[in-house]
Each structure stands twice: as structure tokens, then as C-alpha cells.
Backbone as ProteinMPNN parsed JSONL, in Angstrom:
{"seq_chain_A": "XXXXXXXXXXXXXXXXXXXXXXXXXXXXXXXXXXXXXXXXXXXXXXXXXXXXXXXXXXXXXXXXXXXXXXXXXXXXXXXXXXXXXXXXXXXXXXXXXXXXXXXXXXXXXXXXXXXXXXXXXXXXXXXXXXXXXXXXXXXXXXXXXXXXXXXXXXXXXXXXXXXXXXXXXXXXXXXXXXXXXXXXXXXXXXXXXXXX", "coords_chain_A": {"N_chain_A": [[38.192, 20.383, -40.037], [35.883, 20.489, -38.041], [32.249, 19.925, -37.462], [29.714, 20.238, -35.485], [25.977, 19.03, -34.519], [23.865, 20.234, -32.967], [21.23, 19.503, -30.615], [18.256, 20.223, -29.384], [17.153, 19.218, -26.371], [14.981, 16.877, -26.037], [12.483, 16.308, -24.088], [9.336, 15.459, -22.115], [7.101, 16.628, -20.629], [5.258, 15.421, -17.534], [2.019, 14.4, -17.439], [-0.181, 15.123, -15.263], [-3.232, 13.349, -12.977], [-5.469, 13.663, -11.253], [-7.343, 12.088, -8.878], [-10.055, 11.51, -6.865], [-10.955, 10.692, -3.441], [-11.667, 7.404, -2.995], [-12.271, 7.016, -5.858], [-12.029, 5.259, -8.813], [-8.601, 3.699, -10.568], [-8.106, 3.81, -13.473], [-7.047, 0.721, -15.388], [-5.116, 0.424, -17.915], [-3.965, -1.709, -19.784], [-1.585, -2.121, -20.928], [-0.157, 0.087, -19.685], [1.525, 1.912, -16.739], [0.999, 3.018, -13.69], [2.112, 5.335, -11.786], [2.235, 6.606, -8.722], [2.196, 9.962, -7.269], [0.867, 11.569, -5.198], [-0.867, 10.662, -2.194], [-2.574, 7.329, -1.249], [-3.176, 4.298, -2.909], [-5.336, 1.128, -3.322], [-4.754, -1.996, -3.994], [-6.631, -4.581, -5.485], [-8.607, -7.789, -5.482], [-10.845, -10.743, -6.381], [-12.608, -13.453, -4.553], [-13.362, -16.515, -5.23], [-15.516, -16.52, -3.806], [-16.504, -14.198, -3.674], [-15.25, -12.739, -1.8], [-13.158, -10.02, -1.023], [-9.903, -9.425, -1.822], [-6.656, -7.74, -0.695], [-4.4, -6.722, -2.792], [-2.649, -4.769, -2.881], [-0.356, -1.797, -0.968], [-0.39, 1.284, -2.085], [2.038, 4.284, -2.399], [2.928, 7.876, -2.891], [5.647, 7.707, -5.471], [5.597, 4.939, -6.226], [4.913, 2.199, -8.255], [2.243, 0.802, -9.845], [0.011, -1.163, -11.67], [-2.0, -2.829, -14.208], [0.209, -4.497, -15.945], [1.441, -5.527, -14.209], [0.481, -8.089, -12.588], [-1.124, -10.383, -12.471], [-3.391, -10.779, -11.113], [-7.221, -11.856, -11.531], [-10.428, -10.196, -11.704], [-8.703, -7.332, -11.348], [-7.98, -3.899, -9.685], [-8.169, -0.988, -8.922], [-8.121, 1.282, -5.853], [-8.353, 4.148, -5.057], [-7.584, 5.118, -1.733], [-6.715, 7.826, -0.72], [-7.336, 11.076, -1.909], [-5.427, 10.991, -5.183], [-2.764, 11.616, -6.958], [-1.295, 11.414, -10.002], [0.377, 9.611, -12.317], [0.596, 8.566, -15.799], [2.48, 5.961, -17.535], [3.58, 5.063, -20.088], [4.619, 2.165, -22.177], [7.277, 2.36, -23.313], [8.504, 3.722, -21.81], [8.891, 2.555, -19.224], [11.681, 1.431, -18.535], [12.623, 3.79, -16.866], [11.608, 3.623, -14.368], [12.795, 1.734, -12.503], [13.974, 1.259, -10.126], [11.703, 1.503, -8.422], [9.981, -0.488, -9.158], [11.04, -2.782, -8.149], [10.571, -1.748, -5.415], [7.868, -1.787, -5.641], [7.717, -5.18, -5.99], [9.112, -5.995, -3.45], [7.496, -4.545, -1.814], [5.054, -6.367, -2.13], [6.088, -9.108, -1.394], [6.852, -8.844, 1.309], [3.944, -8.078, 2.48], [2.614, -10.687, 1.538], [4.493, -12.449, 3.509], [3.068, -11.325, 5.709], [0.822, -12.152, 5.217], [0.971, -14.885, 5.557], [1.235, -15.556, 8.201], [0.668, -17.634, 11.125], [-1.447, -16.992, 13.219], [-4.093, -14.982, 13.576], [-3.77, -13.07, 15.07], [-1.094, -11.958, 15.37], [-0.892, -11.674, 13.057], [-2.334, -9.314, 12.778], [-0.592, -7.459, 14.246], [1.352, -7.779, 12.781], [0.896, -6.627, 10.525], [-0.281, -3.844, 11.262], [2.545, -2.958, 12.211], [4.042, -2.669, 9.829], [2.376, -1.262, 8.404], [2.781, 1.661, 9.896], [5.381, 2.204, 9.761], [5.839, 2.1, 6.675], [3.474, 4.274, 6.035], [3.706, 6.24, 8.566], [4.233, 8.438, 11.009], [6.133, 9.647, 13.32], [5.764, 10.174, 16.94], [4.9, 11.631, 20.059], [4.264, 9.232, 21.412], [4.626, 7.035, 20.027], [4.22, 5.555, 16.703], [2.452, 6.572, 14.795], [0.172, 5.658, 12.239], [-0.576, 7.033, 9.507], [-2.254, 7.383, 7.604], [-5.878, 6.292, 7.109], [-7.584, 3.568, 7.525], [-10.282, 1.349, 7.273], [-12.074, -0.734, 9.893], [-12.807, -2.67, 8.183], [-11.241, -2.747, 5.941], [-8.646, -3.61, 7.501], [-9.325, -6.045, 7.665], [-9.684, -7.279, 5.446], [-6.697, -6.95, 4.097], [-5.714, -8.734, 6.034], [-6.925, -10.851, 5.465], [-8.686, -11.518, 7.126], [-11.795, -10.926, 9.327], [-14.057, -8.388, 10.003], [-15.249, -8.193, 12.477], [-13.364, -9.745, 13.961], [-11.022, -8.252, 13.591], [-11.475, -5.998, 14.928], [-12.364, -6.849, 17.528], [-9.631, -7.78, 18.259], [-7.836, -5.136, 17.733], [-9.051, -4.253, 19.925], [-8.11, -5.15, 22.034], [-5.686, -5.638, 21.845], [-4.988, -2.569, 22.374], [-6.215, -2.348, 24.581], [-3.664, -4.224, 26.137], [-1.885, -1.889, 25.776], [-0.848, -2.154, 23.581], [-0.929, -0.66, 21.085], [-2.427, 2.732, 20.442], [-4.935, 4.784, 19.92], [-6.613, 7.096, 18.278], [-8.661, 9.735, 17.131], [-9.867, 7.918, 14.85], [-7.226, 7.109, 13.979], [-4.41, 5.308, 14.349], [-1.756, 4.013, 16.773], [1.303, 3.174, 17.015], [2.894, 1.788, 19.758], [5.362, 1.418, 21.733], [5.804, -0.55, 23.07], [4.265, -2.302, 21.567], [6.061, -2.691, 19.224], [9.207, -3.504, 18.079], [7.117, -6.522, 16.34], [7.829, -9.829, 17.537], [6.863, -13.153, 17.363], [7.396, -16.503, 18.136], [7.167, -19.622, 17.175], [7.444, -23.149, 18.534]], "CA_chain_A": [[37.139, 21.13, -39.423], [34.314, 19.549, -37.25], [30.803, 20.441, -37.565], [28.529, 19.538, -34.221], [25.41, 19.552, -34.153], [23.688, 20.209, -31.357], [20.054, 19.365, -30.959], [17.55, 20.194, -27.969], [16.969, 17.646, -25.466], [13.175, 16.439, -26.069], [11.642, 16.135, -22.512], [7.983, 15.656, -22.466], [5.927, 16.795, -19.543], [4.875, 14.389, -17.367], [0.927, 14.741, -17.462], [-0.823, 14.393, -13.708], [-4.386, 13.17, -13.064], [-6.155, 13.719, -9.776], [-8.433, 11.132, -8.521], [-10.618, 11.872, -5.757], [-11.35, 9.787, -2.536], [-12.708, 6.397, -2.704], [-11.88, 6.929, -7.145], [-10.933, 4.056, -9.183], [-7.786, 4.142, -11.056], [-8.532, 2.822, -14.806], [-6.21, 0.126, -15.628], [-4.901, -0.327, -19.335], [-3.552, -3.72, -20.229], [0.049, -1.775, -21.515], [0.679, 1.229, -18.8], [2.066, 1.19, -15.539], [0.776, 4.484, -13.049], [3.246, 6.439, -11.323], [1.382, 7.573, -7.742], [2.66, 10.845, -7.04], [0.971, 11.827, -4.073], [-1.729, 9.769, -1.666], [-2.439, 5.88, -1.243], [-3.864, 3.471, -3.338], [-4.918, -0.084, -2.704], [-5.28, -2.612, -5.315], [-7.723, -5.829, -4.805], [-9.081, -8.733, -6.203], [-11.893, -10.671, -5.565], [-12.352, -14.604, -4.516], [-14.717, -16.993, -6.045], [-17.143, -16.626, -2.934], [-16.956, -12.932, -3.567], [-14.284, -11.968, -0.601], [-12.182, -8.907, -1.432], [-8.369, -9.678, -0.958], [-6.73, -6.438, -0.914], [-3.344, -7.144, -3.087], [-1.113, -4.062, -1.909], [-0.985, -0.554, -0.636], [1.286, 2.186, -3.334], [1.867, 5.759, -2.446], [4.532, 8.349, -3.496], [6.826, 6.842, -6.14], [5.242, 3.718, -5.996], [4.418, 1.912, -9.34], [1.15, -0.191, -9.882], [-0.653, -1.673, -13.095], [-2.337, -4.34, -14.819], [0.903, -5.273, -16.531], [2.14, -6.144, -12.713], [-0.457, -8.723, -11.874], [-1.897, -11.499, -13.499], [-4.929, -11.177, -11.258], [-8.196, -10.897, -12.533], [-10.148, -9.204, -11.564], [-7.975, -6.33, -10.726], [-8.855, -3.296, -9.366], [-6.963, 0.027, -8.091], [-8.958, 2.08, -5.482], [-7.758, 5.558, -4.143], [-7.784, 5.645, -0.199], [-6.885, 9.192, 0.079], [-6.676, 12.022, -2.747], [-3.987, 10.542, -5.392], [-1.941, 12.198, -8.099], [-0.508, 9.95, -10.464], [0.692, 9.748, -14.037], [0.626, 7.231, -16.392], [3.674, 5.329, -17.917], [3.608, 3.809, -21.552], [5.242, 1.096, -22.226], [8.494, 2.79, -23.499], [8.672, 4.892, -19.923], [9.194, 1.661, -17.991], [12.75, 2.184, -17.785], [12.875, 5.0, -15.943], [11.196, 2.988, -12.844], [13.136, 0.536, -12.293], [13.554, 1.092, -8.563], [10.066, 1.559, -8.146], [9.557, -2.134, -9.846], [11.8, -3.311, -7.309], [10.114, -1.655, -4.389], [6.669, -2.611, -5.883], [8.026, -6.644, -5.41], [9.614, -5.914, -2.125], [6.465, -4.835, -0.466], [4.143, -7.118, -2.341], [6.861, -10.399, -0.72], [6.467, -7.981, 2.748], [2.834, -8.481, 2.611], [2.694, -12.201, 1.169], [4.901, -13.156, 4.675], [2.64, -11.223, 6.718], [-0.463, -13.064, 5.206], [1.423, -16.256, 6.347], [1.334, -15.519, 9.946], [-0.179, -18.533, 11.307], [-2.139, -16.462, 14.085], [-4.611, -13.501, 12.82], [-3.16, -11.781, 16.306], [0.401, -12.192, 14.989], [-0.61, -11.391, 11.201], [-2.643, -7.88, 12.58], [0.011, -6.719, 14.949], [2.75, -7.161, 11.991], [0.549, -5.211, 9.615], [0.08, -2.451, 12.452], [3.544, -2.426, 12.238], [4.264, -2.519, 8.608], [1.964, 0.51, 7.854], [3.364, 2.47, 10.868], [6.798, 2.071, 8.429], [5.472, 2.445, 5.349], [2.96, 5.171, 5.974], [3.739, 6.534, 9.728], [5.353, 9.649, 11.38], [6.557, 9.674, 14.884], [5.1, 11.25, 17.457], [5.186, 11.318, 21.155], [3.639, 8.112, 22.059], [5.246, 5.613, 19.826], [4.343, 5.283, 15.477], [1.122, 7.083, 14.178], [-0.294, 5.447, 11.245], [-1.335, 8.302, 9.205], [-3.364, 5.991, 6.328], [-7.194, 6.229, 7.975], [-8.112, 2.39, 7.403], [-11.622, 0.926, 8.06], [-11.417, -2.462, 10.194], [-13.031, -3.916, 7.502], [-10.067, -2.949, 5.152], [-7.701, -4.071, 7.698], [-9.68, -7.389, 7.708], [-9.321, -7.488, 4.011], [-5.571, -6.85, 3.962], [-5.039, -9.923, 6.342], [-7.864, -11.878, 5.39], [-9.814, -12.242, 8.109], [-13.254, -10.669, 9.238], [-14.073, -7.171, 10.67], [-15.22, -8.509, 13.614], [-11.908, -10.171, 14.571], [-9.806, -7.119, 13.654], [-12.382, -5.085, 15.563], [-12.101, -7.66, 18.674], [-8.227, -7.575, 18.303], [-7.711, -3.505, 18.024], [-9.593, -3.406, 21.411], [-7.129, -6.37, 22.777], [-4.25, -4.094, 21.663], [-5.185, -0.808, 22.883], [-6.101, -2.897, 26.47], [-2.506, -4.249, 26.306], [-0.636, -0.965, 25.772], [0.204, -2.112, 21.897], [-1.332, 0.618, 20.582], [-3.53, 3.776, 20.999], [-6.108, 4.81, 19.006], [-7.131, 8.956, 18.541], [-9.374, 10.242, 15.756], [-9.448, 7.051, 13.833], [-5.348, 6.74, 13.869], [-3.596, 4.468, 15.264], [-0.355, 4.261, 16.984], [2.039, 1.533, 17.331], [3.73, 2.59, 20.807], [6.856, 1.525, 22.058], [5.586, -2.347, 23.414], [4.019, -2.929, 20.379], [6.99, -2.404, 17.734], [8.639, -4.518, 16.432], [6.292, -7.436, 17.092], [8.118, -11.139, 17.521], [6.289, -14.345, 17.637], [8.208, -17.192, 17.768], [5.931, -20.818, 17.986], [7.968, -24.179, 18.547]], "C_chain_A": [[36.069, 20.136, -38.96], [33.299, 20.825, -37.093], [30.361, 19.539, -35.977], [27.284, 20.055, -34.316], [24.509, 19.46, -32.944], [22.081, 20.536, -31.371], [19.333, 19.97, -29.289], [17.024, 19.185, -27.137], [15.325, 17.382, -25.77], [12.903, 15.942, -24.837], [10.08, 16.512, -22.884], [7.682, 15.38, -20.931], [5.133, 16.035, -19.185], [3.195, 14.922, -17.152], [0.153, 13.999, -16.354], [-2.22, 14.356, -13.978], [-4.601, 13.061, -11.86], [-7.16, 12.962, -9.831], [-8.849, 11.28, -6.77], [-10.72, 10.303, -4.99], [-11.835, 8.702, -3.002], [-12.872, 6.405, -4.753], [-11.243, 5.193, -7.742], [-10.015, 4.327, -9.931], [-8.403, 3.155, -12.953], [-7.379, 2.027, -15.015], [-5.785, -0.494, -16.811], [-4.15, -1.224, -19.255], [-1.806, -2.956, -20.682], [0.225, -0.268, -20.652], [0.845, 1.306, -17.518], [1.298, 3.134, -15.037], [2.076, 4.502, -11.889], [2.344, 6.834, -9.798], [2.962, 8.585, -7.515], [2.607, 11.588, -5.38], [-0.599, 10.725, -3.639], [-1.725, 8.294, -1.606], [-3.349, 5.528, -2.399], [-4.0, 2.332, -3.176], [-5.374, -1.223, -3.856], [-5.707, -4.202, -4.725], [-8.105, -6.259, -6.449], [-10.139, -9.262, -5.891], [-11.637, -12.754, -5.706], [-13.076, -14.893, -5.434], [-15.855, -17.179, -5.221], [-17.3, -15.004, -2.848], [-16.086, -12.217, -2.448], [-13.599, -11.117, -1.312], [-10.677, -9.537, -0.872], [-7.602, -8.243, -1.876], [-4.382, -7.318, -1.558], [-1.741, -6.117, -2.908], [-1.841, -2.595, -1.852], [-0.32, 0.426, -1.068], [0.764, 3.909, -2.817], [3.174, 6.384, -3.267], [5.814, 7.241, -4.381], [6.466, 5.092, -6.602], [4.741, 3.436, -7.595], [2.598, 1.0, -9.22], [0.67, -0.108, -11.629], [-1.105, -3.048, -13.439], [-1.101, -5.304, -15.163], [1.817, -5.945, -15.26], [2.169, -7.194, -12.367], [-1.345, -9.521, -12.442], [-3.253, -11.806, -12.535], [-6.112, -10.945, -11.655], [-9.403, -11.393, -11.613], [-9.528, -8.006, -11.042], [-8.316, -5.124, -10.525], [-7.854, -2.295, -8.716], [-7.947, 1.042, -7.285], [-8.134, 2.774, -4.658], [-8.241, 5.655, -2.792], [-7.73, 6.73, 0.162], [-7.074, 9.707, -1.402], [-5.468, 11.676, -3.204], [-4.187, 11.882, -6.692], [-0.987, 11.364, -8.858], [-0.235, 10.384, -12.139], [1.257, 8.081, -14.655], [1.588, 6.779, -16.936], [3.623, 4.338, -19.0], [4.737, 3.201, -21.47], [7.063, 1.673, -22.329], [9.191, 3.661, -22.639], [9.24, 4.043, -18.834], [10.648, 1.853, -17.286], [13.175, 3.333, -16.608], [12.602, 4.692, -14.573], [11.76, 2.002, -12.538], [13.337, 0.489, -11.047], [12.171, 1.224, -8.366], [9.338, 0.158, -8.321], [10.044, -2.576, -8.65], [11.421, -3.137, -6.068], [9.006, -2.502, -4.201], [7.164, -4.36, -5.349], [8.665, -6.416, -4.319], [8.148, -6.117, -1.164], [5.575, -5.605, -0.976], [4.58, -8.727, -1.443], [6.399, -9.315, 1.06], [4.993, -8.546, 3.197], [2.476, -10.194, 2.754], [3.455, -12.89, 2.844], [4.395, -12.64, 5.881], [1.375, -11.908, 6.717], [0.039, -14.12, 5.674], [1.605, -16.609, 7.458], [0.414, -16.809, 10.301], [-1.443, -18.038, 12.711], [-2.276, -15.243, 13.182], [-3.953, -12.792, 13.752], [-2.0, -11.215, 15.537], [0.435, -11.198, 13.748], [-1.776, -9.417, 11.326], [-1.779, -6.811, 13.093], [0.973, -6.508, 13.507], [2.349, -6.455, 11.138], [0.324, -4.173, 9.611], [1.234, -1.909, 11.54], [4.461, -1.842, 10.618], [3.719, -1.227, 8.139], [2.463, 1.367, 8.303], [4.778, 2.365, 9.762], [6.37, 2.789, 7.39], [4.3, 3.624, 5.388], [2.413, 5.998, 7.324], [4.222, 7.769, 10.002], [5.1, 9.466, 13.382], [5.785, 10.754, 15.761], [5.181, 10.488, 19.107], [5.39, 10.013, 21.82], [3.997, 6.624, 21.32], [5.193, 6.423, 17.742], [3.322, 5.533, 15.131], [0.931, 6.332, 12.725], [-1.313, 6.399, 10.217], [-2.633, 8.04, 8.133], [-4.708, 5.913, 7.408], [-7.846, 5.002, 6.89], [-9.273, 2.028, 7.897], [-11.007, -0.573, 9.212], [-11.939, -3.349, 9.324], [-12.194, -4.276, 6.446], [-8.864, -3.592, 5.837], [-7.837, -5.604, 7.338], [-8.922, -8.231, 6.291], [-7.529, -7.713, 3.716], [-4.736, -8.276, 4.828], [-5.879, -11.271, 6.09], [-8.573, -12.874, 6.161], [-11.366, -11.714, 7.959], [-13.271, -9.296, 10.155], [-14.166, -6.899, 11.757], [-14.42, -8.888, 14.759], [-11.001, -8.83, 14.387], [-10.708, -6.039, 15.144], [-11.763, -5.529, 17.203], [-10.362, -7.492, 19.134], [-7.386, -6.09, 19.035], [-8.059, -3.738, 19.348], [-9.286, -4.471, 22.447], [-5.757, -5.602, 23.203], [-4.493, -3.081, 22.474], [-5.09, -1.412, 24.622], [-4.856, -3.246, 27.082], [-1.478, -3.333, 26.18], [0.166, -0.821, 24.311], [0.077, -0.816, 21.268], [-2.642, 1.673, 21.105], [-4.327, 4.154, 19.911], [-6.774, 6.29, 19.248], [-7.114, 8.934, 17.553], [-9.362, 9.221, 14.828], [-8.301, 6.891, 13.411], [-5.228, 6.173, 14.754], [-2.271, 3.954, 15.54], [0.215, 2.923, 17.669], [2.976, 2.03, 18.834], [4.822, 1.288, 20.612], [6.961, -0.382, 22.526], [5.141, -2.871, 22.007], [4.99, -2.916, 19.028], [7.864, -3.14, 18.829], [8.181, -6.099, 17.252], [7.216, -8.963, 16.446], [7.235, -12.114, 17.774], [6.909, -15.405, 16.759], [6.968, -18.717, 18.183], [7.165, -22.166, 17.89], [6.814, -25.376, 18.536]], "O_chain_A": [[35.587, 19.179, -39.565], [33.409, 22.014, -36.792], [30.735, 18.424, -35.614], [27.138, 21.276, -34.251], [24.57, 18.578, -32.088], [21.622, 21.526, -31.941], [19.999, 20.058, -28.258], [16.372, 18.272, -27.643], [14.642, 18.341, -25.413], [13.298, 14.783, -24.707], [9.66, 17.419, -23.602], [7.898, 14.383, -20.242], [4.237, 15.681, -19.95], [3.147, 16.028, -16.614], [-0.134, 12.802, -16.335], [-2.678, 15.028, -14.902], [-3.874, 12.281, -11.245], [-7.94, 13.063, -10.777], [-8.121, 11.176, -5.782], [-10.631, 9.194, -5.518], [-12.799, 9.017, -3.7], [-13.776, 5.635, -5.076], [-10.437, 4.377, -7.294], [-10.222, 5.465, -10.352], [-8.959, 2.08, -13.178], [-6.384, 2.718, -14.796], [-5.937, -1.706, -16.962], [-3.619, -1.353, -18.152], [-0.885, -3.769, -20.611], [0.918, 0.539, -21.272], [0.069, 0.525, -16.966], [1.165, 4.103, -15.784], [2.72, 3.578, -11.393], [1.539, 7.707, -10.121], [4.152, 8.271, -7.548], [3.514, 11.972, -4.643], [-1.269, 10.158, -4.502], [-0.638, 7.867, -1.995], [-4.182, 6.33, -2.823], [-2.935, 1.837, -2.806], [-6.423, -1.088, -4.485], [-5.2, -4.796, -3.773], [-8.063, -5.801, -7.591], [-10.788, -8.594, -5.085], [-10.897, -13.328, -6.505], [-13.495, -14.14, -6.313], [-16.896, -17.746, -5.555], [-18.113, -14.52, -2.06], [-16.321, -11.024, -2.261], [-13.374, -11.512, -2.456], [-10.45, -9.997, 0.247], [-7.783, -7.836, -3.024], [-3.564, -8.016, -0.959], [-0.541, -6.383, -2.843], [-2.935, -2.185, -2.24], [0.648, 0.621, -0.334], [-0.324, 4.484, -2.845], [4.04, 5.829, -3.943], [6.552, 6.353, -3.954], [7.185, 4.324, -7.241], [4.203, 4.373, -8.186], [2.109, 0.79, -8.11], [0.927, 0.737, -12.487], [-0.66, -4.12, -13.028], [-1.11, -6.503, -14.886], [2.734, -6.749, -15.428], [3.182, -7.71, -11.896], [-2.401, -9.077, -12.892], [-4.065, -12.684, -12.827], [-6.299, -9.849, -12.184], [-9.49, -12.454, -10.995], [-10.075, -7.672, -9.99], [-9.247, -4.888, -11.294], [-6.872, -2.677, -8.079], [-8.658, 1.712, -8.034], [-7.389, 2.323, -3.788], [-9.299, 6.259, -2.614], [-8.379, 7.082, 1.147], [-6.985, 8.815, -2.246], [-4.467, 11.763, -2.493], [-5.084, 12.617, -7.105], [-0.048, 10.737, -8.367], [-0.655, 11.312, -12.831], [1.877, 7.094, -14.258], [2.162, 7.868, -16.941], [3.622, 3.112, -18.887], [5.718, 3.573, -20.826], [7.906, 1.371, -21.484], [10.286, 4.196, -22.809], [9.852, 4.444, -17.844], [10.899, 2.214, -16.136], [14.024, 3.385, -15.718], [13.166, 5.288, -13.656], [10.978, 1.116, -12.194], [12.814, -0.519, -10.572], [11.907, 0.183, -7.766], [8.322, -0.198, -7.722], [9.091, -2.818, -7.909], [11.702, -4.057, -5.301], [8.826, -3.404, -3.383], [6.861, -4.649, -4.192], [9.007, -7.597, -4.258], [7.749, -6.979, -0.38], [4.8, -5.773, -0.035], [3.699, -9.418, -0.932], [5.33, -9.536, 1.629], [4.875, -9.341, 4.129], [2.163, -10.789, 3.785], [2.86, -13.863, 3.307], [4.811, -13.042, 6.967], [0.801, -12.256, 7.749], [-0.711, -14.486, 6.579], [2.039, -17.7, 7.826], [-0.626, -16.923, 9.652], [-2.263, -18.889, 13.055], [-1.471, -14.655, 12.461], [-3.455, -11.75, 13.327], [-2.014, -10.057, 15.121], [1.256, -10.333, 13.444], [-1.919, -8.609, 10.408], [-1.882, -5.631, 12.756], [1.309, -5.386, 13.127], [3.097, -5.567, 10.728], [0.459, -3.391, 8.67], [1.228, -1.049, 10.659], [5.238, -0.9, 10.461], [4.364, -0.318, 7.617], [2.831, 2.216, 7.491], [4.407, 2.737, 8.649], [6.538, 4.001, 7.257], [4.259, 4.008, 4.219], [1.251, 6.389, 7.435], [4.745, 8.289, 9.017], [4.21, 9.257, 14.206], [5.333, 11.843, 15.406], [5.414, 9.308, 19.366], [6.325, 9.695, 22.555], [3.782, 5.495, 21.761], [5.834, 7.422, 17.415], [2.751, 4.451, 15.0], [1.887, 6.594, 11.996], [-2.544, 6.409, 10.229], [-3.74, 8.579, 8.093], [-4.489, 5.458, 8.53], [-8.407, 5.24, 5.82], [-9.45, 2.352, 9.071], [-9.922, -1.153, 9.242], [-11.748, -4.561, 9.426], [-12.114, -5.401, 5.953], [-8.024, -4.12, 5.109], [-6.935, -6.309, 6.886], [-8.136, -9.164, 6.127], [-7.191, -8.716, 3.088], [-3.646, -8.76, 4.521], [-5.577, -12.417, 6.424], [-8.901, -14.06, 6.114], [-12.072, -11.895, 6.966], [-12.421, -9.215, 11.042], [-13.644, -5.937, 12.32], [-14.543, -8.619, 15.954], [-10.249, -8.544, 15.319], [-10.165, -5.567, 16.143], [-10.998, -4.856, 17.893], [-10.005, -7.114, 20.25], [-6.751, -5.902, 20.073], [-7.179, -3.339, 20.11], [-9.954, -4.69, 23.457], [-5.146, -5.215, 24.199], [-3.795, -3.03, 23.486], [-4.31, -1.107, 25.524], [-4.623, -2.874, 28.233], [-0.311, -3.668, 26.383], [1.076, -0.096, 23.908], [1.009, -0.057, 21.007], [-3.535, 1.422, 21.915], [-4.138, 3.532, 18.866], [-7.373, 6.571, 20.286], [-6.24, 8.47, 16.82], [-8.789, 9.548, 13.788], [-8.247, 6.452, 12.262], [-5.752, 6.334, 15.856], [-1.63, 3.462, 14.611], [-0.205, 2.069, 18.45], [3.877, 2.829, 18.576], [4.998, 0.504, 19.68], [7.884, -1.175, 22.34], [5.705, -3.814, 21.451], [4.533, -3.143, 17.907], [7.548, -3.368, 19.997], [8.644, -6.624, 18.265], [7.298, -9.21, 15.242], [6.614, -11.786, 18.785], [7.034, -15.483, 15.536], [6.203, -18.799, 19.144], [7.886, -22.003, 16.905], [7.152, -26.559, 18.547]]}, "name": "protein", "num_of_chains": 1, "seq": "XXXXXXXXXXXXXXXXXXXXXXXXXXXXXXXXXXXXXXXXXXXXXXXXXXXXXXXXXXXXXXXXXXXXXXXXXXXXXXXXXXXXXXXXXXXXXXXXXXXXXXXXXXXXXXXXXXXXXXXXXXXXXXXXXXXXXXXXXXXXXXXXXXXXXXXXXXXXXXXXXXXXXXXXXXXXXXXXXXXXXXXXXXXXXXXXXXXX"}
């Protein structure tokens, strides 16, 4: 005779936290966050005080202290997020998400290496248009409402130059620009620059 017994699965309810606009995310030293819904952008700061913006996580996306050995670190909500937190013994469960997380952080890292800011704003155009775009008549809407001083930040230039740039682009046909969005059209994707 066999006995089985037969237990109930223990599932524990993942517990969401809403963080408003322009929110910081708190960052414990042992848990990883989960975004669920909206962007977040996580930054550092130089030693003359410059912001360098170290990536941009939505949906599915992991982020945390235990990521990122920089300090100071810093997680700030661009739109309305939803997120849940991830103790240490949860990590498993993300393991694609780890894997994305280092994908687009190397993504970024070879667009900061552009040796032209032109070069290094068109490919981050194009990178967001990807990573947080939807199609639409005229080419690649960037649906993410960026300042130019965050774009600045993200390639590490100056607001003035992204500013100057955008209204280089738009004159050349790269992109269009309605309601503070901006669209990667059809000349401007996917952007080559080759230098010998």
C-alpha cells in the first residue's frame, strides 16, 4: 500500500507598490525591483556633480542596488511605475530579466562610445524608438516624454547640444517632433556612421 501525501502549493502574492511621477524608488542593499508597469531611470552622479543617467527599465525589467556597484545610486520614476520587490531568495525566478537588464545596460555603454554626440543622439533616438516606441504613420514614435536635458544626461553631453541637434534632425527629415514625442521616421532608422 502507498500513502501520498499531497500538500498545497504555497504561492505568495506578489505585493505591488505604486510610485508616482518624478518618485524615487528606495533601494535596499539585498532586493532587486520587478517594474511592472511605466519607466524608470537609474543615475549616478560625477565628482563635479554631473548626473549620468545609468539605464532606462520598464515592464519586466529588473533594477537594484545589488546590480550596480555605483554609488551613489539612484532610481527615479519617469512615468507612473508599478513594481514589486524581490528578496534575495526570488532572484531565480528572473533570470531572463538579469540577462535583459545586461543586454541593454552593454546597448547603452556602445552608444555612449559614439565618437560624435550627432552619431551617439541619433542612435539613442533610435534605441528608445525600440525599446519604448509604437509605430505609427510617419515612421517610430517614442512614447517615453524625455526632457533634452535627460537626453543630454543619457549621452553625456549638454542640453544645449541635444537641443541644437533635435532641431538639426527635424530640419533633415530624421525625425518629427508633436506634443513633446518624437518620431524616428523612415531616413532616420537605423542610423549608420561609419568613420575611416
Amino acid at each position: 500500500m502507498t500513502l501520498t501525501m499531497l500538500s498545497p502549493s504555497l504561492s505568495i502574492e506578489p505585493t505591488y507598490s505604486v510610485f508616482g511621477r518624478r518618485a524615487q524608488l528606495p533601494l535596499p542593499s539585498d532586493q532587486l525591483w520587478q517594474i511592472q508597469s511605466g519607466v524608470v531611470r537609474t543615475t549616478t552622479w560625477m565628482e563635479d556633480g554631473s548626473m549620468v543617467t545609468l539605464g532606462l527599465w520598464s515592464a519586466g525589467d529588473v533594477l537594484g542596488r545589488p546590480l550596480s556597484n555605483a554609488n551613489p545610486h539612484q532610481a527615479e520614476c519617469l512615468t507612473e511605475v508599478t513594481a514589486t520587490l524581490l528578496p534575495r531568495e526570488e532572484w531565480h525566478r528572473v533570470t531572463d530579466a538579469l540577462i535583459r537588464h545586461i543586454r541593454h545596460s552593454e546597448e547603452l555603454l556602445e552608444i555612449l562610445h559614439c565618437p560624435q554626440v550627432e552619431a551617439s543622439l541619433l542612435r539613442v533616438l533610435n534605441w528608445l524608438a525600440q525599446r519604448f516606441g509604437q509605430e505609427s504613420k510617419f515612421g517610430r514614435r517614442i512614447e517615453l516624454r524625455l526632457t533634452h536635458q535627460e537626453l543630454a544626461e543619457l549621452i553625456g553631453s549638454t542640453r544645449v547640444t541635444v537641443t541644437r541637434l533635435l532641431s538639426s534632425f527635424e530640419r533633415r527629415g530624421l525625425i518629427q517632433r508633436q506634443q513633446r514625442r518624437i518620431t524616428i521616421t523612415q531616413e532616420g532608422e537605423p542610423f549608420w556612421h561609419y568613420e575611416i
